[in-house]
MITORLO-988078 format. One record per residue (C-alpha): residue in three letters; x, z, y. Coordinates in steps of 0.001 Angstrom, whole numbers, plus 500000, padded with zeros to 6 digits. Each point is the difference from the previous one (the first is absolute). Layout:
MITORLO-988078
ALAXZY...
END
This chain:
MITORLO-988078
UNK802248348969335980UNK498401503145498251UNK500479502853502570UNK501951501909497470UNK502756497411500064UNK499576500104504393UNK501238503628499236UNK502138499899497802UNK501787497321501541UNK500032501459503261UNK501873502900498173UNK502293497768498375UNK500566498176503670UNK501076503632501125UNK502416500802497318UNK501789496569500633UNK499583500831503832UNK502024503647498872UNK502510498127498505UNK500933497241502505UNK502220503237501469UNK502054499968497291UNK501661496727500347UNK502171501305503375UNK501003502944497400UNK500811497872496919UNK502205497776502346UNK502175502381500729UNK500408501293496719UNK503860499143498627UNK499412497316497091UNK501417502753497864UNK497042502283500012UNK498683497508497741UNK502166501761496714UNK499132503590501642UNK496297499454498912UNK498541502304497705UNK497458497433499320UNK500462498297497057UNK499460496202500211UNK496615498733497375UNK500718496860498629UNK496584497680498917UNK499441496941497605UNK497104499149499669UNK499900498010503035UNK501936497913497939UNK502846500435502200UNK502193503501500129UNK499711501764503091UNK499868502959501639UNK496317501949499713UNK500312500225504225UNK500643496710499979UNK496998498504498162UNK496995499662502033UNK497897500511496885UNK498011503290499879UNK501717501093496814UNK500892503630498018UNK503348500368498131UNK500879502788497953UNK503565500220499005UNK501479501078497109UNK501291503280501120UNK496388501117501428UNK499223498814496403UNK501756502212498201UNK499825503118501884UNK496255499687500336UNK499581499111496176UNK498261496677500360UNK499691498502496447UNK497271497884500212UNK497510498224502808UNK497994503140500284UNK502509502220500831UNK500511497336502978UNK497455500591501888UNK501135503609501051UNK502718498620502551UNK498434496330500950UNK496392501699501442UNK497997495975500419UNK500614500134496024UNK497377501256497517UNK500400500053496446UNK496958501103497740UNK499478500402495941UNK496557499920498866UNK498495499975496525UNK502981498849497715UNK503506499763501315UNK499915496013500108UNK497451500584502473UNK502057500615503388UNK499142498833503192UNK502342499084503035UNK498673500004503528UNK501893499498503280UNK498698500867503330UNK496400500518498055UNK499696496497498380UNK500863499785496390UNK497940499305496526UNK500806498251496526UNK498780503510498030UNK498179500134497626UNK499530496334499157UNK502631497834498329UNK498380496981501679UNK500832501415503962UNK503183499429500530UNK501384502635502744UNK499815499441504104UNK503651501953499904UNK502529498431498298UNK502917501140498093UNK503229498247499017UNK502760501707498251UNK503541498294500748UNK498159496828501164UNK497258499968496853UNK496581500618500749UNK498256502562498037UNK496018498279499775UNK498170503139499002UNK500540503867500942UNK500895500760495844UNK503058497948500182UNK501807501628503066UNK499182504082499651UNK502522500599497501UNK502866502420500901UNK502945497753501536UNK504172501074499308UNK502635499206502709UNK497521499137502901UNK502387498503502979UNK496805500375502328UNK496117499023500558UNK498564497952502960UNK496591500450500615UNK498561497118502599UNK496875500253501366UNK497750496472501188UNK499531497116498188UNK503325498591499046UNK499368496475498377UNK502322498491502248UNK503086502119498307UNK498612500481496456UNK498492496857497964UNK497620501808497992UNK497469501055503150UNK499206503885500837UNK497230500151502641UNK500459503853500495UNK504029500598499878UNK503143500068496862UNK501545502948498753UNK503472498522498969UNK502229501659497624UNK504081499664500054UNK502104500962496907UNK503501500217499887UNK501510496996498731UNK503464500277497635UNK502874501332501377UNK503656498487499688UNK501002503985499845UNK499576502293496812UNK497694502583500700UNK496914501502498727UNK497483502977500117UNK497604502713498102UNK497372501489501129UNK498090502736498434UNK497423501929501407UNK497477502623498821UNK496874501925501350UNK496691501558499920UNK497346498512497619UNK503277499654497559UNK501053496884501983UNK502997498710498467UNK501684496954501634UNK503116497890499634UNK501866497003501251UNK502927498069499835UNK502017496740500859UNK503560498960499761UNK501022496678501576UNK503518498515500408UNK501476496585499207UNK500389498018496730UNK502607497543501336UNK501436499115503666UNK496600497951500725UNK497235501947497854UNK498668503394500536UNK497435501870497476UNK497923502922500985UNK497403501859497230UNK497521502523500928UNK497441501918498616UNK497319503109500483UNK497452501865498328UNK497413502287501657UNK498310503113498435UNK497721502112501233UNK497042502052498201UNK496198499941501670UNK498985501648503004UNK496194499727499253UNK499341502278496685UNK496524498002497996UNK498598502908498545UNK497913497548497892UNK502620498748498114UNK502635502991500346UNK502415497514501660UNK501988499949503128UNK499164496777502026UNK501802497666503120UNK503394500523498485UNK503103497420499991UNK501695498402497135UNK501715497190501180UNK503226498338499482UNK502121496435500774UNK502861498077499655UNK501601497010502562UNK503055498301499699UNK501916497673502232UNK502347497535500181UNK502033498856503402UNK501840496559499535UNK502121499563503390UNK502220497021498902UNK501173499160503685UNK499180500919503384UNK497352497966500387UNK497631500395496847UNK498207502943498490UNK497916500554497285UNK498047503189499028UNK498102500173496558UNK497508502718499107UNK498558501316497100UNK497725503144499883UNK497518501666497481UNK498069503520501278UNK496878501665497775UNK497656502231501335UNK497871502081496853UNK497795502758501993UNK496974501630500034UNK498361499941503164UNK497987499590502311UNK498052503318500109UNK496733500209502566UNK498414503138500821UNK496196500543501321UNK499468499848503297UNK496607500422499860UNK497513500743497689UNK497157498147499901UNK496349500857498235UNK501595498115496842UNK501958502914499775UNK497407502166498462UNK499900496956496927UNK503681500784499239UNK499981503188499420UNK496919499957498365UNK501654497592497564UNK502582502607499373UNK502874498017502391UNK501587501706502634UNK501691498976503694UNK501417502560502351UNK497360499473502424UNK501094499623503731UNK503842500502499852UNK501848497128499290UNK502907502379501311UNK499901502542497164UNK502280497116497988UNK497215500755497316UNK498195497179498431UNK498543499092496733UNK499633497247497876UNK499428498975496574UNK503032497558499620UNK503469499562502194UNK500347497622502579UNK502896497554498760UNK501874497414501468UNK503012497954498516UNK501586497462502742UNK502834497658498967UNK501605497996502188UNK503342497855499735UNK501764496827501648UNK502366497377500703UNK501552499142503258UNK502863498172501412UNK500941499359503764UNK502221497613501258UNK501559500367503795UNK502482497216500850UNK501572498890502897UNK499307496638501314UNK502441500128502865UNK496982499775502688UNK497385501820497994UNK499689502448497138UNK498267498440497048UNK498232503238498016UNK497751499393496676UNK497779502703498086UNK499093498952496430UNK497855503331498109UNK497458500161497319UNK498017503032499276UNK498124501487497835UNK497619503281500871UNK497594501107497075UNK498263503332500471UNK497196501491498347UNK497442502697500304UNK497523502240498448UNK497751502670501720UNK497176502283499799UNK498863498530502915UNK497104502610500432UNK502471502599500245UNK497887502461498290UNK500694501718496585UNK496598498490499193UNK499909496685497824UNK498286497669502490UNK502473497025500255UNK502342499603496742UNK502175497886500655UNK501328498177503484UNK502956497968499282UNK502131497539501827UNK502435497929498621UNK501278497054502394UNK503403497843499582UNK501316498434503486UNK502599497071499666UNK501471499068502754UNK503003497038500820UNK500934499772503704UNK503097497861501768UNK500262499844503691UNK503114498385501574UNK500955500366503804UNK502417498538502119UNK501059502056503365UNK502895498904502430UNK502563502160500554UNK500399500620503298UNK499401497395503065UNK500976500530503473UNK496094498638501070UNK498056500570497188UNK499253501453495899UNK498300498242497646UNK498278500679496666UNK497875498327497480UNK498922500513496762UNK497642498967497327UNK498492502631497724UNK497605499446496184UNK498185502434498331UNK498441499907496521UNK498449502394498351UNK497347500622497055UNK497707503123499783UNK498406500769496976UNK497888502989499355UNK498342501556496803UNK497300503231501071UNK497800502019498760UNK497342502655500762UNK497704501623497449UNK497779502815499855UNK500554503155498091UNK498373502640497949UNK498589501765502631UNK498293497082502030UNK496962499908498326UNK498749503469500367UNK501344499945503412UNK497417497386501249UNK497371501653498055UNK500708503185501767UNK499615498674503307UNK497349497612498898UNK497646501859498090UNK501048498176496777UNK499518496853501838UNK501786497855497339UNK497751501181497295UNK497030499400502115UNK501396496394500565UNK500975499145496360UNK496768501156498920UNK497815498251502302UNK502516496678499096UNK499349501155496306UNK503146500571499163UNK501706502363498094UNK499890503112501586UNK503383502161500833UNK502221497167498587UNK499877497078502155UNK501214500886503564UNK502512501984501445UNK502010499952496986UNK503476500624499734UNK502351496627500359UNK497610498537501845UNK501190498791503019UNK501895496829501466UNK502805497734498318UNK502250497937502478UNK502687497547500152UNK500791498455503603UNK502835497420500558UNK501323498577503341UNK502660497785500442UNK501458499453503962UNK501990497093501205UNK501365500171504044UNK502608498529501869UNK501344500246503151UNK502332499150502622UNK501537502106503012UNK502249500503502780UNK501317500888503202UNK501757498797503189UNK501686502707502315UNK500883498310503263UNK502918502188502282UNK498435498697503403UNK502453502782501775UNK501969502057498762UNK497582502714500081UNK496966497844499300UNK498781498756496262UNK497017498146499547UNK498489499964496159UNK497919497018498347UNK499104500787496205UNK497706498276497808UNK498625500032495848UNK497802497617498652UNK498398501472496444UNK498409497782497922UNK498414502189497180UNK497651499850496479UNK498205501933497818UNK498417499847497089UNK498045502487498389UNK497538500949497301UNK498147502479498367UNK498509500780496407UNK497278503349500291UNK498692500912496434UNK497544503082500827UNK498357501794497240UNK498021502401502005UNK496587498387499168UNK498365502768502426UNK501925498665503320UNK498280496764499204UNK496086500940499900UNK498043498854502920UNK498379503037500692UNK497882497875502765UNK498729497820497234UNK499735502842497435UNK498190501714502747UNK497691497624500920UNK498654499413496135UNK499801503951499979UNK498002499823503229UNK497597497148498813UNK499082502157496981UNK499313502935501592UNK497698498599502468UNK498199497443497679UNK499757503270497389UNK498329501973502866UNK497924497219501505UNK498586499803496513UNK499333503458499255UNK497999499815503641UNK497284497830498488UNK499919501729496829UNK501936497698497205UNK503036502200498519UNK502895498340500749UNK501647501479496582UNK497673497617497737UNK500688496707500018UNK496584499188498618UNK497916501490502599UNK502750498134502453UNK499136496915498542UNK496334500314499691UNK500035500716503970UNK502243496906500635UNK497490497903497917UNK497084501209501686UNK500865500147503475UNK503092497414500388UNK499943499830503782UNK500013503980500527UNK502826499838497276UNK502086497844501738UNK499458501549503248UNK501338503627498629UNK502987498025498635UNK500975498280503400UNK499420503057502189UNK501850501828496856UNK502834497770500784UNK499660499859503657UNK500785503613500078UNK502992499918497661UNK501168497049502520UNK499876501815503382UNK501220503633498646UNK502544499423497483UNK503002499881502211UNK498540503470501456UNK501747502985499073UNK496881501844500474UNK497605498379497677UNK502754498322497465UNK501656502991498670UNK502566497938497827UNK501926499308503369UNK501357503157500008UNK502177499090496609UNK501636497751502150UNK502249502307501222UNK501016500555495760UNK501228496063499950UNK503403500706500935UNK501596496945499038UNK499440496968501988UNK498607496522498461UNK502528497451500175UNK500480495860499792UNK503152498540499074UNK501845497666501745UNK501092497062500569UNK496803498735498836UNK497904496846501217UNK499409501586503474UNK503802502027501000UNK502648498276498987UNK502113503567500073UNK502014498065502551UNK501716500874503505UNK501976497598502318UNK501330501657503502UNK502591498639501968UNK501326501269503687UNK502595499704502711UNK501555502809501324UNK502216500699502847UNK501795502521502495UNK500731499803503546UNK502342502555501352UNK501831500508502880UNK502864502498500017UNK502335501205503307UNK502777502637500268UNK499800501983503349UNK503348501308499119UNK502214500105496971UNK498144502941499065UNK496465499274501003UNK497961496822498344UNK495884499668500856UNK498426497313498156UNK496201498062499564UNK499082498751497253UNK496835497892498035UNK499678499930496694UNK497244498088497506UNK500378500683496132UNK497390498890496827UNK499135501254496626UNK498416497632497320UNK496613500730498589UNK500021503280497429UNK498007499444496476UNK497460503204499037UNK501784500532496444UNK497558502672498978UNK496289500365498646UNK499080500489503522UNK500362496375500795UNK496823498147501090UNK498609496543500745UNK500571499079503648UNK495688500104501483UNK500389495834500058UNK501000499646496698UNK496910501484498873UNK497488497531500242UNK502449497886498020UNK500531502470497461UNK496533500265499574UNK499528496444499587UNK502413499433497527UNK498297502769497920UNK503421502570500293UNK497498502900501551UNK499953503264498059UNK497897502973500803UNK500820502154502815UNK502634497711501228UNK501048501090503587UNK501829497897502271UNK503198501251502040UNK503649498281500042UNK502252498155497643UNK502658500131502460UNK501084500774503191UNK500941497246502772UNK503242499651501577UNK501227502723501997UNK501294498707503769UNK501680502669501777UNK501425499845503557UNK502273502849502105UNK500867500320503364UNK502604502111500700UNK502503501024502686UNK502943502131499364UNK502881501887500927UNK503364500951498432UNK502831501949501970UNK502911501634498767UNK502779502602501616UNK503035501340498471UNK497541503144498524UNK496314498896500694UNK498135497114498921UNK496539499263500766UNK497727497173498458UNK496730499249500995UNK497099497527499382UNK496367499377501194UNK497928498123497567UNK496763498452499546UNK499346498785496961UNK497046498183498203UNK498691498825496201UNK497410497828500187UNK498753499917496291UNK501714502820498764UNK499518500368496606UNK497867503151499235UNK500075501201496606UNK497914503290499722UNK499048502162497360UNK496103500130499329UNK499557502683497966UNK500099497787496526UNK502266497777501043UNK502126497826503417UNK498155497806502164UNK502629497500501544UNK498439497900502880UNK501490499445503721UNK499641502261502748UNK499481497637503151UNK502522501158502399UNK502265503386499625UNK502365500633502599UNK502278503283501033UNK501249500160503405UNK503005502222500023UNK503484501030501170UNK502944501276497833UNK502984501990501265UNK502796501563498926UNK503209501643501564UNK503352501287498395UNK502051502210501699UNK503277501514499177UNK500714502601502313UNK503174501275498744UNK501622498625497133UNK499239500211496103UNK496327500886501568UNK497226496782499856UNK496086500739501131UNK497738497172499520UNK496356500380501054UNK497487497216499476UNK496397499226500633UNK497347497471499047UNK496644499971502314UNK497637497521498635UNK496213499128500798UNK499324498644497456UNK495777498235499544UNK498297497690497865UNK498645497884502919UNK497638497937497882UNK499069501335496624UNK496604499099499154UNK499814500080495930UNK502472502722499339UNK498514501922497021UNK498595502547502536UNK498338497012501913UNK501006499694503249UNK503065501823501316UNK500894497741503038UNK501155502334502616UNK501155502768497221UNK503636501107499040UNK500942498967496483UNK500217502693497748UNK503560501593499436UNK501952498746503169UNK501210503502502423UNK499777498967503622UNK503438501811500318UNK503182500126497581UNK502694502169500761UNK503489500741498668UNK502652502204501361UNK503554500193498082UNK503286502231500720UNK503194499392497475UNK503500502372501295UNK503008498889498113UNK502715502154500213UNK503249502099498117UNK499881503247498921UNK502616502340500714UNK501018499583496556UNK500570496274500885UNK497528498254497850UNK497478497661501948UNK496290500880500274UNK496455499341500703UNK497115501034501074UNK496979498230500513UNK496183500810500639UNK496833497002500581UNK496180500530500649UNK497357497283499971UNK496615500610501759UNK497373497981499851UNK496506500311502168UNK496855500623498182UNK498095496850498765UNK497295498947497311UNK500632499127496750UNK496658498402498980UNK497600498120501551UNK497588503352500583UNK502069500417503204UNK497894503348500699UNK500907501509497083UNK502722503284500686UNK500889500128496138UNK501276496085500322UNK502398500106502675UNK503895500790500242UNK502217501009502327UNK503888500710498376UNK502338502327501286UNK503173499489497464UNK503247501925500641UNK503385499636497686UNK503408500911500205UNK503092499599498437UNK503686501117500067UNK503453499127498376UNK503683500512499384UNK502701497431499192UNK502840501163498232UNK503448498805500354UNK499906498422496356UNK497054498316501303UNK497192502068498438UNK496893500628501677UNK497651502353499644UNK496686500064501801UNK496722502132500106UNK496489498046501382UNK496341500972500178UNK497197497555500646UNK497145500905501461UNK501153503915500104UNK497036501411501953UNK498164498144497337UNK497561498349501965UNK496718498610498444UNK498647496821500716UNK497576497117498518UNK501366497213499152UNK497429498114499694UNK495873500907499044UNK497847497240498475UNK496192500727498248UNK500010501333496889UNK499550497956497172UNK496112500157498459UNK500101502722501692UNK497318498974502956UNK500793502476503013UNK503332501798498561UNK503308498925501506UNK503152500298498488UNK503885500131501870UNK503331499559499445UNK502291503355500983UNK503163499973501220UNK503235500648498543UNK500967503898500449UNK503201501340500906UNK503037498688498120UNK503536501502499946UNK502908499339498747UNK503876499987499518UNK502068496739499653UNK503623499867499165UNK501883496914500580UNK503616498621499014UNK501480496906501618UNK503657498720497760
END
């Protein structure tokens, strides 16, 4: 055992020590004290059986909605202010979101890399980050679990689920609007009615839509960036014909049209000098000035709409529940991805079309005297096709030849080519279509055994069985990326020394009669300048030094590529894994439970869906052989492996009539974990050998007098790569990974009360701190790390005609923050950041009928 767990656990081991006391207390408590709790009693699902959050010996977050709507939660980002393990971070386009629990999460970035955390809305996973950010009516409440849970969930998360709970119909007429408006010109508004069509069918229809001008002003295009323009629409039917059976359909439709993502300069690198001196502009060094420029806007249009129906029915012994949904998620994207107002890359688009059809069926017992059963069966299917693109643009070519000397002229002239029109034109660039389609099954369960009354013993289990299929079509027309500036080099290198050798025994080199006269009458000299000639070009032209076309290496920003499947990859994947959980669970009192538990979960193999994928170092030889080489092919990763992740973790949950307390000591582990980092042109997706985080998560509530609930929590991780040998930065084995805080805080206080006018009100006030931590892999670097400090607030009055009105801030003390730094692109030495979100504020005026 690491001796962080010996620690923690020994503090744990006191804490259940502390509350062994309380049992001679609770005892003599009158039953009745049970309804004079000012606790509120949680209630949890996705366990796949309702129970009480104290209950559950599951290291799990649930936000309810009350905390929901008085801390303005519309969407998973908002989330992670009151559930502290949770981090939620946009990137270059808003598709591009990534979810990480207690550190691990991926599935940015790449279409192909399906996320570590996963994220099910009323029982329907969500595959990809685009199809689950959109704003969200009538939540009922969000459970965030943390660990593997493959064993509850057929579709396998190896780092934790974030599960989402809408309000079904109601059998009672009622409805509400919502209407807020803020700074930036936010305009917002919502609404749902639900109520009953007949004795046995219920309806409910919602919808939103989300406005919001830019934060980030591009002076390069006189536009206001990172903005929101976003709107849906669900609808539900309830079909309750008897006691025993109910069915729930879904339909829902949400659009996302915005400009963003806007990246500021972090630092500015010696290619700096080349755009201004091209007449482009970046505000150098302050990516919090909210000023960028660019020479186009950053769009992105997501659409995203579904099916679902679930079936619950009671067998008598067990509850038989089905979950039929097919989705569709199409989002696309276009950026200046140089975020510059200089013309380097035109165009950077992203169009990709997910299709997914999932059923899972599960049959849980309803309640035995020795033990609780479930099992279930789960299939996925889904198809993933992507069209991309990435050009140059006007500016490109006098870019390189500023920081080259005029190197492409030099290049097409010694090639004899036309001079000034052949490289670095505009359009040039890459032209991509990628397809993958995934087939997986599995099957799961779980046995709780009562051995005492007190005592419950956990045996879970998944098997996954799953497929891929992928393949990729590259056209590039950047004929510069594909010169072998070795080979080129080594010709140049031969001339020069044969021209010199021959100018040493006096025969000028420049006339080919005197050349051939000396050949003729002294063969053996002749062919002794031509070998040593060559010898030369042989053992210096891969030296920088003496080959001076290895410098425009740097210029070939677009990588060489081989399609696939082709007659050495077959573009093919097969994984397959058992899973299981072993947990052992034991109330001290009837307020105090400790449990143990061991957990294993799996991810399938993740396709490279981009330019930057790469023939495996094996497959080269064949590749070679079958005559599929090109020049300057580099070898790297098609995919990434399975993940196999495994947590160990002890815990504690313990609840009075105004104080509970929930604790766990963790240590987890991803071997394989699927690393998909940003090289500076594009993502390099390979496995990290073993990541694991050590940690322990608390968090207390305490109402001390009534209408008044504090909540602190804390997450303390350690989190390493303990074997990462071919990360892009080489080898980081021992490191932290980039963009995981060794310490997440959150502290909360909400005081409901009545005015002396008589109408009830609230107050409420959060902050979220997170340690500093590095953001790239330069883990040295001061202008690449974060630490947050986020305070917001909010307060409200409900009216006897039940109208609310409420005032909020977000972020009030406007803290500033990286979200995330990455090198810039063709920009050698420049890096570029996302900023935070300033301060937001608002009113919001609510009426329930």
């Amino acid at each position: 055992m690491k001796p962080q767990i010996k620690l923690l656990a020994l503090s744990a081991s006191v804490l259940v020590l502390g509350g062994l006391t309380a049992p001679s207390i609770a005892a003599q408590e009158d039953e009745s004290a049970e309804d004079n709790r000012r606790l509120q009693t949680v209630t949890v699902t996705s366990t796949k059986r309702e129970a009480t959050l104290q209950d559950i010996p599951v290291a799990v977050s649930v936000v309810d909605n009350t905390t929901i709507d008085q801390a303005e939660i519309l969407d998973l980002a908002d989330l992670q202010a009151v559930v502290p393990s949770l981090r939620v971070d946009q990137f270059q386009s808003a598709a591009q979101t990534a979810f990480r629990i207690r550190g691990f999460g991926n599935g940015d970035n790449n279409a192909g890399v399906e996320p570590s955390v996963g994220v099910f809305i009323d029982g329907v996973y969500r595959s990809r980050s685009a199809a689950a950010i959109a704003d969200l009516p009538n939540l009922e409440r969000v459970e965030v679990l943390r660990g593997p849970q493959s064993t509850l969930f057929g579709k396998n998360a190896s780092a934790g689920v974030i599960s989402i709970i809408t309000q079904e119909p109601q059998f009672e007429q009622q409805g509400s609007i919502e209407a807020s408006m803020g700074n930036y010109d936010l305009f917002r508004v919502a609404g749902n009615i639900t109520g009953p069509i007949t004795d046995t069918i219920a309806y409910s229809l919602s919808g939103n839509m989300n406005q919001r001008d830019g934060y980030v002003e591009d002076l390069g295009i006189n536009q206001n960036v990172n903005e929101r323009n976003r709107w849906g629409l669900r609808g539900q039917l309830l079909f309750t014909p008897n006691d025993d059976l109910k069915v729930r359909l879904i339909a829902d439709y949400d659009q996302i049209d915005e400009l963003c993502c806007a990246a500021g300069n972090v630092t500015n690198g010696p290619t700096g000098a080349a755009i201004f001196g091209l007449g482009g502009a970046i505000d150098p060094e302050d990516p919090f000035s909210y000023q960028v420029y660019s020479n186009f806007a950053p769009t992105n249009d997501i659409a995203n709409w579904g099916v679902s129906g679930q079936v619950d029915y009671d067998l008598g012994f067990a509850e038989l529940t089905s979950i039929t949904a097919y989705r569709v998620s199409d989002f696309a994207s276009n950026s200046d991805a140089d975020f510059t107002s200089a013309d380097l890359i035109g165009r950077f688009s992203n169009n990709t079309e997910i299709e997914t059809i999932t059923q899972e069926v599960r049959l849980a017992s309803t309640g035995g005297e020795r033990y609780d059963w479930m099992v279930g069966g789960y299939y996925f299917d889904e198809t993933v096709d992507i069209d991309s693109t990435i050009t140059y643009g006007q500016d490109l070519r006098g870019y390189a030849d500023f920081l080259s000397g005029g190197g492409y002229g030099q290049v097409e002239a010694l090639l004899g080519l036309p001079v000034g029109t052949t490289f670095g034109q505009a359009g040039q660039g890459m032209f991509e279509t990628y397809s993958q389609d995934n087939n997986a099954w599995s099957v799961f369960g779980t046995v709780d055994a009562y051995v005492t009354d007190r005592l419950t013993l956990t045996v879970g289990f998944n098997y996954t069985d799953d497929q891929k299929d992928a393949a990729a079509n590259v056209v590039s027309t950047d004929t510069f990326s594909a010169l072998d500036f070795v080979s080129i080099g080594n010709n140049v290198l031969f001339q020069t020394a044969f021209a010199q050798t021959l100018a040493g025994v006096g025969v000028n080199p420049q006339d080919p009669a005197a050349v051939a006269a000396f050949a003729g009458a002294f063969p053996t000299q002749f062919a002794q300048i031509q070998a040593g000639a060559q010898a030369f070009a042989d053992a210096n032209d891969s030296n920088p030094a003496v080959n001076p076309l290895l410098g425009l290496q740097a210029l070939q920003f677009f990588p060489q590529f081989v399609n696939y499947p082709n007659a050495v990859e077959n573009g093919s994947t097969a994984d397959d894994a058992f899973t299981y959980t072993l947990r052992a669970a034991y109330d001290l009192t009837d307020d105090i439970n400790v449990y143990a538990s061991y957990a294993t979960g799996f991810k399938a193999s993740s396709w490279n869906l981009s330019r930057d994928s790469r023939p495996f170092a094996s497959d080269l030889s064949g590749l070679t052989s079958a005559g599929l080489i090109v020049p300057n092919l580099t070898t790297g990763t098609r995919y990434a492996g399975p993940e196999d992740s495994t947590v160990f973790e002890i815990g504690l949950k313990a609840q009075f009539d105004n104080v509970a307390v929930n604790l766990a000591i963790f240590d987890q582990e991803i071997e394989g974990f699927q690393s998909n980092s940003f090289t500076g042109t594009g993502f390099a997706l390979t496995n990290a050998g073993v990541q694991s985080t050590t940690g322990l998560e608390v968090d207390v509530t305490w109402t001390p007098i009534d209408g008044l609930r504090l909540v602190a929590a804390g997450t303390f991780l350690d989190p390493v790569y303990d074997e990462f040998v071919n990360s892009p930065a080489g080898d980081v084995s021992g490191e932290a990974p980039a963009g995981i805080s060794d310490t997440y805080l959150s502290f909360s206080g909400t005081y409901d009360f009545t005015l002396p006018t008589g109408q009830d009100a609230y107050v409420r006030a959060d902050y979220q701190y997170e340690s500093e931590t590095h953001l790239d892999w330069d883990v040295n670097d001061p202008r690449q790390q974060r630490d947050v400090n986020v305070f917001n607030a909010a307060a409200g009055i409900n009216f006897e005609n039940d109208l609310r009105v409420s005032v909020w801030g977000r972020n009030i003390f406007d803290d500033e923050y990286l979200i995330e730094t990455f090198p810039s692109v063709a920009q050698a030495g420049s890096v570029s950041g996302y900023p935070n979100q300033p301060a937001t504020y608002g009113v919001t005026v609510t009426k329930r009928f």
